[in-house]
C-alpha positions as CSV (number, residue, x, y, z in Angstrom):
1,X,13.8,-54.4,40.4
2,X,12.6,-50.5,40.0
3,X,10.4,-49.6,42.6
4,X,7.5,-47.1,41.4
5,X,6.3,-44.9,43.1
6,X,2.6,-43.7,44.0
7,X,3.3,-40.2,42.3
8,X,4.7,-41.8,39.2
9,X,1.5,-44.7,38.8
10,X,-0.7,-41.9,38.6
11,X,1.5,-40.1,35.4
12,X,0.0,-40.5,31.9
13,X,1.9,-42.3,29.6
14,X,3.3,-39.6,26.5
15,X,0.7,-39.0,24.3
16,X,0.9,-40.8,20.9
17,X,-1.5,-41.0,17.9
18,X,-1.7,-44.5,18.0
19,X,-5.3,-45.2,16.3
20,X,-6.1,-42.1,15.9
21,X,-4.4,-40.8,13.1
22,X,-4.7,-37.6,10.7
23,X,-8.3,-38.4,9.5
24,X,-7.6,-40.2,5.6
25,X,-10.5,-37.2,4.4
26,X,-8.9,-34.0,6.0
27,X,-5.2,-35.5,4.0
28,X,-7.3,-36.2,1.0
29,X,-8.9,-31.9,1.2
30,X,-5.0,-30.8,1.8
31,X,-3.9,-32.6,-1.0
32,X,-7.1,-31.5,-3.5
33,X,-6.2,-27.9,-2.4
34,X,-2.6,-27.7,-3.2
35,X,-3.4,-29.2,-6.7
36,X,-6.3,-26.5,-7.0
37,X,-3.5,-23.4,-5.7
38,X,-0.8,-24.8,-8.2
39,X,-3.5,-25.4,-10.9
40,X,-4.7,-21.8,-10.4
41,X,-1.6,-20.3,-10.7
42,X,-0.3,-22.1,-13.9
43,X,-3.6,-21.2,-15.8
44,X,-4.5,-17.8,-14.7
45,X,-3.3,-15.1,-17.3
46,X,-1.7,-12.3,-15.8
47,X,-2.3,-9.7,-18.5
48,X,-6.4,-9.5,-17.9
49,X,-8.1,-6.9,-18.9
50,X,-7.6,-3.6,-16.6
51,X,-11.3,-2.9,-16.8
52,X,-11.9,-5.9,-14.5
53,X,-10.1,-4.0,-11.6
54,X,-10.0,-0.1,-11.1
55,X,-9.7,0.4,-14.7
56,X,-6.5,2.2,-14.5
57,X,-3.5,0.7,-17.2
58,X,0.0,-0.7,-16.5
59,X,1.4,2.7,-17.9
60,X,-1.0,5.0,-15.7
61,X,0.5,2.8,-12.9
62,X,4.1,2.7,-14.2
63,X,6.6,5.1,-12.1
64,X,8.1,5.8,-15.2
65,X,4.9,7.1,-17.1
66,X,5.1,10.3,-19.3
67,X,2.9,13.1,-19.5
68,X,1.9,13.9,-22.7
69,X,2.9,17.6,-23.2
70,X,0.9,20.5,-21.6
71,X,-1.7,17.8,-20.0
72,X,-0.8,18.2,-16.3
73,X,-3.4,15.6,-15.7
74,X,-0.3,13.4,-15.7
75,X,-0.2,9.3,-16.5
76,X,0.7,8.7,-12.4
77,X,-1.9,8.4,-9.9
78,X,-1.1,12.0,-8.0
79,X,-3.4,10.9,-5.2
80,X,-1.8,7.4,-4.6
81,X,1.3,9.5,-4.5
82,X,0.3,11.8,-2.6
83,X,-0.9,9.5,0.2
84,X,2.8,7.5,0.1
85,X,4.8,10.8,0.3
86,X,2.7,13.6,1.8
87,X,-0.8,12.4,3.9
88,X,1.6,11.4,7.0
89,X,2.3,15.5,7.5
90,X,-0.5,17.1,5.7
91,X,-3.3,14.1,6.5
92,X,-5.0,12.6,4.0
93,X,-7.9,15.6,4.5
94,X,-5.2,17.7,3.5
95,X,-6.4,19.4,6.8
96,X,-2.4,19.3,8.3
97,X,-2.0,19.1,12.1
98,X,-2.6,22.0,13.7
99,X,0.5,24.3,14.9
100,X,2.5,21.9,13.3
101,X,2.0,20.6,9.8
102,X,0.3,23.5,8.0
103,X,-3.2,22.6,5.6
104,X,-3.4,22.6,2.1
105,X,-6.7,22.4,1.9
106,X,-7.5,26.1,0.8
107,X,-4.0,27.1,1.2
108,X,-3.1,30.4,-0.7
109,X,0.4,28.8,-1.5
110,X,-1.4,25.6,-3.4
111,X,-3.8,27.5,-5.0
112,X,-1.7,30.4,-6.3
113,X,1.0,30.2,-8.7
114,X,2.1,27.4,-10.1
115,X,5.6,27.9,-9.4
116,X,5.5,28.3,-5.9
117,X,3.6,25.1,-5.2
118,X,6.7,23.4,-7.4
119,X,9.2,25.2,-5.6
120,X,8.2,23.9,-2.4
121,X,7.7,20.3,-3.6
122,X,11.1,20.3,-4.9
123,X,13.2,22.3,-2.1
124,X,11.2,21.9,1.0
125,X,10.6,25.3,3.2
126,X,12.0,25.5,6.2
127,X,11.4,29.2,8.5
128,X,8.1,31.1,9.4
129,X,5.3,30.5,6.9
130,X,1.7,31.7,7.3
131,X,-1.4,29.5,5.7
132,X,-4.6,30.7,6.4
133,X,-3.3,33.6,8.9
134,X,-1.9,31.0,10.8
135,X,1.7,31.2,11.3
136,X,3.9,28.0,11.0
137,X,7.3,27.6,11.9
138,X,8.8,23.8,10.9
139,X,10.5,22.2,8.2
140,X,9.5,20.6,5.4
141,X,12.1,18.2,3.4
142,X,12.7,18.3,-0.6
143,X,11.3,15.8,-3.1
144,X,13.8,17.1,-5.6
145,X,16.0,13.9,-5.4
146,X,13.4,11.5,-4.6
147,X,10.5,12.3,-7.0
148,X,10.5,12.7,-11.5
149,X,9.3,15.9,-13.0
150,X,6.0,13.7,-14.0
151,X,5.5,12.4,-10.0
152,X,5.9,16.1,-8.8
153,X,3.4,17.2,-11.2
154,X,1.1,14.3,-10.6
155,X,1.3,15.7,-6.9
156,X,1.4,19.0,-7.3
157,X,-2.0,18.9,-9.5
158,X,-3.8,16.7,-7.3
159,X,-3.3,18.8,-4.3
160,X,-4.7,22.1,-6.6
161,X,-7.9,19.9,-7.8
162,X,-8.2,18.3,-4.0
163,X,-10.5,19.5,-1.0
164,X,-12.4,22.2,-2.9
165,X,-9.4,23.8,-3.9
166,X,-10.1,24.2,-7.6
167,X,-7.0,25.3,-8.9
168,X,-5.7,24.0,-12.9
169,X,-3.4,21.5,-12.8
170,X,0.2,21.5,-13.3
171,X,2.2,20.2,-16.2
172,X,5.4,18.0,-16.1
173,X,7.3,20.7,-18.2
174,X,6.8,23.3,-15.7
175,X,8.4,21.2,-12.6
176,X,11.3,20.5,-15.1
177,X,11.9,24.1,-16.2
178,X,11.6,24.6,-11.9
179,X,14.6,22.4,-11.6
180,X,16.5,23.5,-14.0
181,X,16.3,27.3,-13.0
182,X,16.2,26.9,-9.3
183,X,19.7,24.3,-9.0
184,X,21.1,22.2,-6.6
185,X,19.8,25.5,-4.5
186,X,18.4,24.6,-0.1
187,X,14.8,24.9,1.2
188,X,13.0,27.9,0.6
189,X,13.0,30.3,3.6
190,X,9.2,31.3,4.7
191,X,6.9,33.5,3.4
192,X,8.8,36.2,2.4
193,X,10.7,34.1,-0.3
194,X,8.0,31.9,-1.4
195,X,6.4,35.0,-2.7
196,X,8.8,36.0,-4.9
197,X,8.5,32.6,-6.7
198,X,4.9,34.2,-7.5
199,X,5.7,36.9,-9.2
């Protein structure tokens, strides 16, 4: 026969649940709310009316949404847009970081010609640029491949209306007739050249 020892008499046996099962009521609440989450989802209609949320419409959502012509307004959300592509350089102020990421709030180059602000939006800028009599010197990658005429205007026209800036906004035909002129061309260099998209 075994001999047990002192250490081992004073072990707890493994733990089991015994009588003291999952409680009948807390199995019958599980139960009642899966049948309520599968329930909900085979009944609820998915094509409610948008005025019950932000009241904005599957096409003013849609990436693919078109402009109508000369309303730079745009169908896309420029400032949900904005935030995905631009707010992790330029903050969501628009207030940039300073000596590195320039400000668009009242920037000269957002407020002044339309084609300038497009040029940099589709090219990027990379060399000396001055905002605001501050002098920057980074680089700032193109949208041209990433972005449709109608996002880039969506963009470019919420950045003009944002922050006090009060510039007109900026229609989808202008970005395209940007692309089309300007090419397969590389990033604009600095001031000197960005100012000769102005004229």
């Amino acid at each position: 026969m075994r001999k047990i020892s002192p250490q081992q008499r004073r072990e707890h046996s493994d733990p089991h649940e015994n009588t003291r099962p999952v409680p009948r009521f807390v199995l019958g609440l599980a139960g009642l709310l899966g049948i309520y989450g599968v329930g909900y989802i085979l009944i609820e209609n998915p094509n409610t009316s948008p005025a019950w949320g932000d009241g904005r419409t599957l096409a003013e959502l849609s990436a693919g949404g078109v402009s109508a012509p000369g309303n730079a307004a745009n169908a896309l959300d420029g400032s949900a847009l904005f935030t995905a592509r631009c707010a992790a350089c330029h903050q969501a102020s628009g207030t940039g970081l300073a000596g590195v990421f320039p400000p668009l709030a009242n920037s000269e180059w957002v407020k002044g010609a339309e084609r300038t602000l497009v040029a940099i939006v589709l090219h990027g800028v990379e060399g000396e640029l001055t905002v605001s009599s501050t002098k920057y010197n980074g680089v700032m990658p193109p949208f041209k491949e990433m972005l449709s005429d109608e996002e880039i205007a969506a963009i470019a026209s919420y950045i003009r209306n944002a922050w006090g800036n009060g510039a007109g906004p900026i229609a989808a035909q202008v970005v395209a007739d940007m692309r089309k002129e300007t090419g397969e061309r590389g990033p604009l260099r600095g001031d000197e050249e960005l100012a000769r998209f102005g004229q």
